[in-house]
FISEZA-782078 format. One line per field, with one value per residue: x, y, z of N, C-alpha, C, O in turn. Coordinates in pm, whole numbers, plus 50000, padded with zeros to 5 digits. Layout:
N
n.c1: [X;...]
n.c2: [Y;...]
n.c3: [Z;...]
ca.c1: [X;...]
ca.c2: [Y;...]
ca.c3: [Z;...]
c.c1: [X;...]
c.c2: [Y;...]
c.c3: [Z;...]
o.c1: [X;...]
o.c2: [Y;...]
o.c3: [Z;...]
end
This chain:
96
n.c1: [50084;50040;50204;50055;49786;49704;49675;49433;49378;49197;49235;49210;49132;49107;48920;49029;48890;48811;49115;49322;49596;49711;49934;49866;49802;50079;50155;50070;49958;50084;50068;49800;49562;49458;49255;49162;48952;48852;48647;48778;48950;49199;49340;49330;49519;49760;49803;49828;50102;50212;50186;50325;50547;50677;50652;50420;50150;49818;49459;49343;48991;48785;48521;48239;48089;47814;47771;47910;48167;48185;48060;47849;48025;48289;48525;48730;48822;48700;48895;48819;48984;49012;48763;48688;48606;48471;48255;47931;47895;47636;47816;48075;48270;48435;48650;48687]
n.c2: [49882;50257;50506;50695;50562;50639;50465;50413;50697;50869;51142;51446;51617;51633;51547;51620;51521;51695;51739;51753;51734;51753;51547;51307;51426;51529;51327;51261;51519;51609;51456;51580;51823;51903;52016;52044;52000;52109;52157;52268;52546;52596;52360;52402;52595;52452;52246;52356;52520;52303;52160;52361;52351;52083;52152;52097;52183;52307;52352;52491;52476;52637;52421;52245;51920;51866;52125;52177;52367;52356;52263;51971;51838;51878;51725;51449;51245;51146;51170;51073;50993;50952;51100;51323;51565;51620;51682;51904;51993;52065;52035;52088;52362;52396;52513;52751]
n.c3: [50000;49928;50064;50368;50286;50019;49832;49656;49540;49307;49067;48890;49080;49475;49787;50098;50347;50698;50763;50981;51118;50831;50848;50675;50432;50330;50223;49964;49803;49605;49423;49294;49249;49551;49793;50121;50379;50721;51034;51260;51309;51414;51387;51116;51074;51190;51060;50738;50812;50806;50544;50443;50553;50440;50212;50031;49840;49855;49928;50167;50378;50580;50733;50708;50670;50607;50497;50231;50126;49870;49469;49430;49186;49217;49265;49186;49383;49734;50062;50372;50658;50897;51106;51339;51370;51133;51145;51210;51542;51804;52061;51987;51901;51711;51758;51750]
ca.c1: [50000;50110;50240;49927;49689;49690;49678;49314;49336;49197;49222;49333;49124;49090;48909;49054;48796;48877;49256;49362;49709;49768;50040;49842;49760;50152;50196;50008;49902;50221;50062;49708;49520;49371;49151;49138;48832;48759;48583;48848;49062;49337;49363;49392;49618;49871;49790;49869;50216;50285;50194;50405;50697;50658;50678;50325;50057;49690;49417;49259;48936;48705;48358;48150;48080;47692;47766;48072;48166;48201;47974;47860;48117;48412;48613;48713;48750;48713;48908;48815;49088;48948;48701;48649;48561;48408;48021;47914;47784;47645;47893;48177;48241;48464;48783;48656]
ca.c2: [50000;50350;50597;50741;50503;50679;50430;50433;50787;50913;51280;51503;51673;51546;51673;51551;51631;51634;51691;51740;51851;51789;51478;51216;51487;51557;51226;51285;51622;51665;51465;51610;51915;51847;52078;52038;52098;52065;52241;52302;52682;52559;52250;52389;52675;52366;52159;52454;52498;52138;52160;52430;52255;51991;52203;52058;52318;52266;52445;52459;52608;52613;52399;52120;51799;51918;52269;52200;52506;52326;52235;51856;51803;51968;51665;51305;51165;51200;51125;51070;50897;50889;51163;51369;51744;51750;51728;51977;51953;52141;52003;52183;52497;52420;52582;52948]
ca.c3: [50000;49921;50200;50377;50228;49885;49683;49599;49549;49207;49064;48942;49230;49579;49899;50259;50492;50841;50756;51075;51119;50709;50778;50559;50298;50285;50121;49823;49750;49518;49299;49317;49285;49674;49889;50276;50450;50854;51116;51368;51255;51469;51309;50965;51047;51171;50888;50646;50879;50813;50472;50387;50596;50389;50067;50018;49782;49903;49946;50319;50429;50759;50695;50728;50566;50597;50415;50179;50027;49665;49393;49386;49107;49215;49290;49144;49487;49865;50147;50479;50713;51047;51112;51441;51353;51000;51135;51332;51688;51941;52189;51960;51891;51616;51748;51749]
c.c1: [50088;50131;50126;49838;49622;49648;49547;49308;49315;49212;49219;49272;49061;49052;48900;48917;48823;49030;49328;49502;49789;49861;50003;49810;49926;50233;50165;49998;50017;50157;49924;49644;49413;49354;49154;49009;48804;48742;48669;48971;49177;49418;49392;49521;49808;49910;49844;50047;50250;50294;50319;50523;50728;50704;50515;50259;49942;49569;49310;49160;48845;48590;48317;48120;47917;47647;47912;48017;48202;48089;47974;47985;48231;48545;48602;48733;48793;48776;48889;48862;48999;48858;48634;48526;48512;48258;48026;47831;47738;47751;48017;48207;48315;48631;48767;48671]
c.c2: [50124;50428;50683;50664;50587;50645;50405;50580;50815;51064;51298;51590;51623;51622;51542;51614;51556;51616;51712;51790;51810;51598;51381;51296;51507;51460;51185;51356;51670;51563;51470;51715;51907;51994;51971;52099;52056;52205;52287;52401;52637;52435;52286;52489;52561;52305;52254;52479;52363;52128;52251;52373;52179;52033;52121;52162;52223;52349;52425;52561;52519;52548;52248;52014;51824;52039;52283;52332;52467;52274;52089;51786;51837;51900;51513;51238;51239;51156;51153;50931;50840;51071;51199;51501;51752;51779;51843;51952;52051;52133;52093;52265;52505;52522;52730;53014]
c.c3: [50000;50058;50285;50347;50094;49750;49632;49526;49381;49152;48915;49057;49317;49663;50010;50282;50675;50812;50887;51061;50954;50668;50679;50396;50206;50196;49972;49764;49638;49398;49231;49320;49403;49748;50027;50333;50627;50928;51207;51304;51327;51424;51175;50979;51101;51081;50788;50750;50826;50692;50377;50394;50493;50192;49972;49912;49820;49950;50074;50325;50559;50679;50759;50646;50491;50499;50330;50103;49889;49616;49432;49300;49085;49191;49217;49294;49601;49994;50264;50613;50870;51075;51266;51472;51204;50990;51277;51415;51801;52048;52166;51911;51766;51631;51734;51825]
o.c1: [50197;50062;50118;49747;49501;49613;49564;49220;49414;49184;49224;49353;48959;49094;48833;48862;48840;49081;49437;49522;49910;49867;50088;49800;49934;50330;50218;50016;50013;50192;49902;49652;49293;49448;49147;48974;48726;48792;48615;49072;49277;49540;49471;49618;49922;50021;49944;50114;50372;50405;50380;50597;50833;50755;50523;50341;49951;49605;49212;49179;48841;48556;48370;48134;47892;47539;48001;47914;48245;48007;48083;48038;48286;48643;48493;48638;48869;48694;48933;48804;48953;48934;48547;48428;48507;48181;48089;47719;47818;47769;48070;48140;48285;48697;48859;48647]
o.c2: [50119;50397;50785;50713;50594;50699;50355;50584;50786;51128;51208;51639;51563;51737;51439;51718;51449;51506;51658;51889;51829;51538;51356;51243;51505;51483;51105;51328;51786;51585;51397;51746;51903;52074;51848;52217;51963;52315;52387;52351;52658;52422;52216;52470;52587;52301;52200;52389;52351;52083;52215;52343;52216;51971;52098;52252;52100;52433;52351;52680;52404;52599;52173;52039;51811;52055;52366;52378;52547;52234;52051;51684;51838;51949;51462;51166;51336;51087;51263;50827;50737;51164;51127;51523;51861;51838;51856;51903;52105;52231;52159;52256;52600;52577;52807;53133]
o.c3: [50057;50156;50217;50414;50077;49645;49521;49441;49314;49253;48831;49135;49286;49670;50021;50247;50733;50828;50872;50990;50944;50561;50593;50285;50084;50125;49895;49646;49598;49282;49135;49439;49373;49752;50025;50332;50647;50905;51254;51256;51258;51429;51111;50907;51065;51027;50741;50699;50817;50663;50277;50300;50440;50099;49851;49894;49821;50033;50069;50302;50605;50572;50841;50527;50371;50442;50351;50053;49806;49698;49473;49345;48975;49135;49192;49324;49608;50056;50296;50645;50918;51049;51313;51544;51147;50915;51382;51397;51878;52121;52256;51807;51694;51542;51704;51810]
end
């Protein structure tokens, strides 16, 4: 299996959700036009840190799995690794 569990991955564009601090995205996104999406701002502004480290390109934003901010057809596929923060809950605030 590829590094991250990649090797399913199809594109050429991909959306993590729930990337969390980025490190499984930094194994792929080089060869991927990939989007990041989770609910927790502290979580992406590391993830984007890690990404950069990394020499990664990717494009991160704040949201929900409930309210993506893309069209239906934005992407050829989707990953979701292990998933904490991309639904929203009353219980969390989402890092705000």
């Amino acid at each position: 299996m590829a590094p991250g569990g990649a090797l399913h991955l199809k594109g050429p564009r991909v959306l993590e959700v729930s990337l969390g601090t980025g490190y499984l995205m930094t194994e792929y996104a080089n060869r991927f036009e990939v989007h990041g999406l989770d609910l927790n701002a502290k979580l992406n502004a590391i993830g984007r840190a890690n990404l950069q480290r990394a020499g990664v390109r990717a494009i991160l934003c704040r949201g929900t799995v409930e309210a993506l901010p893309y069209r239906i057809d934005s992407f050829d596929c989707v990953r979701m690794e292990d998933d904490s923060l991309g639904f929203a809950s009353p219980a969390f605030d989402g890092g705000r």
